[in-house]
C-alpha angles and dihedrals in degrees: 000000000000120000121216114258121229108196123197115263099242109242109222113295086031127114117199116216094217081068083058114101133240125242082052130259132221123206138166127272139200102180114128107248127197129180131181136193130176082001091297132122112236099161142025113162139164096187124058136116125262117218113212126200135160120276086005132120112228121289108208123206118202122202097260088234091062097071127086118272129268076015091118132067127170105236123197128266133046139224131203132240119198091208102034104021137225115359130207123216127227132202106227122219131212146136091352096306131112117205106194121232098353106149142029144203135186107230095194108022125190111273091257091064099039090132101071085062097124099016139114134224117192127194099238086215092066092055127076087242135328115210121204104204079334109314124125114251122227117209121243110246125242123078099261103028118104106190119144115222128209144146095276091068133059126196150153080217137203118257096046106121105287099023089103095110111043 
């Protein structure tokens, strides 16, 4: 049985994710994004792609070079997308910690996300903290979801116990 959604009205400078489209879009982004795991710095970017999907938080892709080196590690197993394809996992390195299985990328995304071809996505849980233009991320909750939460979205979102079915 589904339950009616009633998303947050956004406040100026908000954008609600129920206002996001689906299929997904993926757009640029010049937020400044830094990411730390086992106290160490692994990214800081400025440049990366935002994909956007209704009732999600934002899932960010970093150009894989940008990361630190030895950062990355390909992990075992893969998932499927309906909209971007089959996606790879990736083990991801720093200060002396591993978090398993931490990140993704699609190697050969469908033609109408091309544009994720080289790039990362990370689940913000798995790292000691993310930061969007210097604000803390919250995870999205949910075991397989990788939004990223700040101040600039408003939900409800996808992944919170009986959303399961939106």
């Amino acid at each position: 049985m589904r339950h009616p959604v009633e998303p947050v009205v956004p406040q100026p400078g908000q954008e609600s994710v129920w206002g996001y489209p689906r299929p997904p879009r993926v757009e640029p982004s010049q937020e400044r994004i830094r990411v730390v795991l086992g106290g160490e710095l692994i990214l800081d970017v400025t440049e990366s792609v935002r994909v956007l999907e209704t009732s999600h938080p934002p899932v960010y892709y970093f150009p894989r070079e940008a990361f630190r080196p030895a950062t990355l590690e390909l992990a075992s197993g893969t998932s499927y997308c309906e909209f971007k394809g089959t996606a790879q996992y990736l083990n991801i390195r720093g200060g002396g910690l591993l978090a398993a299985a931490a990140g993704w990328f699609y190697p050969q995304p469908a033609p109408p996300y091309i544009t994720l071809t080289g790039h990362v996505a990370l689940y913000p849980g798995k790292m000691d903290y993310c930061e969007v233009d210097g604000e803390c991320v919250r995870p999205q909750a949910g075991a397989f979801y990788g939004g990223w939460i700040t101040s600039r979205v408003v939900g409800p979102f996808k992944g919170e116990p009986g959303t399961m079915f939106w």
